[in-house]
C-alpha positions, 0 to 999 in steps of 0.5 A: 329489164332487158337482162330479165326477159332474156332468161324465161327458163330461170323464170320456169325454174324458180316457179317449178322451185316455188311449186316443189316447196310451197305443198310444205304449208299444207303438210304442216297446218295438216300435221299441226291440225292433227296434234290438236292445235287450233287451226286459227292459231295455224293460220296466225303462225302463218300470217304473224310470222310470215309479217316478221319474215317479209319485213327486211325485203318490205324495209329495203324495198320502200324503207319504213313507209312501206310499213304502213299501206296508203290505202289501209282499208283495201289491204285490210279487205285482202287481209280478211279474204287471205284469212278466210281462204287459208282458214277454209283450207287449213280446216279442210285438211281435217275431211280431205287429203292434201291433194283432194282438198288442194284439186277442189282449190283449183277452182279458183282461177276459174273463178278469177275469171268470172269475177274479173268480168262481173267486178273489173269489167274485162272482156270474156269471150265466148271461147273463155266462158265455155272453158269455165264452164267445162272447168266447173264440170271438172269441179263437179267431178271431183265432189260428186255431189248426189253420187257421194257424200260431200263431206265438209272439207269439200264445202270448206276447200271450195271456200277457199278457192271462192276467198282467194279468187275475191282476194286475187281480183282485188290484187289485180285492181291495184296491181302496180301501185305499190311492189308485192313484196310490200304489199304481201308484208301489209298484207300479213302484218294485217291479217296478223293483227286480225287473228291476233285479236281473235286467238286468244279465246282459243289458244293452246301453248305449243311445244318447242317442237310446234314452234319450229313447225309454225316457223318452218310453215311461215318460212315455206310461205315466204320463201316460196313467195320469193321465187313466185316474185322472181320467176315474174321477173325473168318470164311472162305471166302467160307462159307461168300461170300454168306451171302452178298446176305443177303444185299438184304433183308434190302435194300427191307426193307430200300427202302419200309419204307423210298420210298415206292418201292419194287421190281416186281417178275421177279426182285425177279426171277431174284435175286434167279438166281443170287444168286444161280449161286454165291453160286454155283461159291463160293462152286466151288471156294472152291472145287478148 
């Protein structure tokens, strides 16, 4: 652990890496959307194979009891909220483009926040309160609900963000008891079965073409996972947690080359707020 800890500029590496990689997914449950699969079945590439991929880490880790989770019921919940925030946000990208669609996402740590004290019972002061506030300011800006329409994939990105913040308050409730990397495996191998339950009504065959994209999607997935894992193991959270806000850069990047979109200056204003009010809530974090 000591070798760790003396290596956070690895650390900051292997998050910028996972944030460079991971606007990949978005790309191709975009690409897939628009070549007419559904996006369930989108969602279940991602999931079903993301199991197979994390398997071998989940068997050398904890071995063959790691492939059934102690407590099923809580990583069937997390596998249901994965389900609907990746749902919500794969449907999305039919209304928005990538950068938009994943700048009303970013609402969600904000709503950690809330929920962590409402759920968890952990200490929000004043100071934090106001930056989510001014946080959802920042969201308001992005929408613009009353002076544009809001269109569906607005609703459907704001979903997400509410799905992943139940998802990540229920991950900090049982953070520690068992590694994430089993704990990511359990989660896909549920949520797989979940869709792999539900797709049939609405499946199309793909195209070797297709297969390897749902390949690539799960591989991205579970790659960028990784390096999230590993940059914990070199930095602290704190110094982290802001460093996903890089995200943004590549998926403005991603969605201009390949779609030709890119965001107005008030979804711009509207980010800097955002990720300011983050930064300021993980530093306050940090002091508490």
């Amino acid at each position: 652990m000591n070798q760790q800890v003396k290596h956070p500029i690895f650390g900051v590496a292997l998050m910028l890496g996972a944030m460079a990689v991971l606007p990949g997914i978005d790309v191709i449950a975009k690409l897939l959307g628009e070549q007419g699969l559904p996006v369930l079945q989108i969602v279940w590439a991602r999931l079903a194979l993301g199991a197979v991929l994390t398997l071998p880490f989940a068997l050398r880790i904890a071995g063959p009891r790691g492939l059934w989770p102690v407590r099923p019921m809580v990583i069937l919940i997390r596998s249901a909220l994965l389900v609907a925030a990746t749902f919500c946000f794969f449907l999305s990208l039919h209304w928005l483009p990538i950068a938009d669609a994943l700048a009303i996402f970013f609402v969600q740590p904000l709503l950690v926040t809330v929920l962590s004290a409402l759920v968890l019972h952990e200490a929000v002061g004043p100071r934090r309160w106001s930056a989510v506030a001014v946080g959802f300011i920042g969201t308001l800006i992005i929408i613009r609900p009353g002076l544009v329409e809001v269109n569906p994939g607005s609703v459907l990105a704001l979903g997400a963000g509410v799905f992943l913040a139940c998802y990540l308050v229920m991950t900090r409730a049982i953070s520690g008891q068992v590694h994430a990397m089993v704990t990511t495996f359990q989660t896909s191998l549920f949520g797989g079965l979940i869709l792999s339950a539900a797709i049939w009504s609405v499946w199309v065959w793909p195209t070797p073409a297709q297969w390897v994209l749902f390949v690539a999607l799960a591989f991205i997935a579970t790659f960028g996972h990784l390096l999230i894992v590993r940059s914990y193991d070199h930095a602290e959270a704190s110094l982290l947690a802001p460093l996903a806000y890089t995200e943004m850069i590549t998926s403005v990047a991603l969605g201009w080359w390949f779609f030709g979109d890119f965001p107005d200056g008030w979804t711009f204003v509207g980010v800097a707020i955002l990720i300011s009010c983050a930064i300021y809530i993980s530093v306050r974090e940090r002091a508490a």
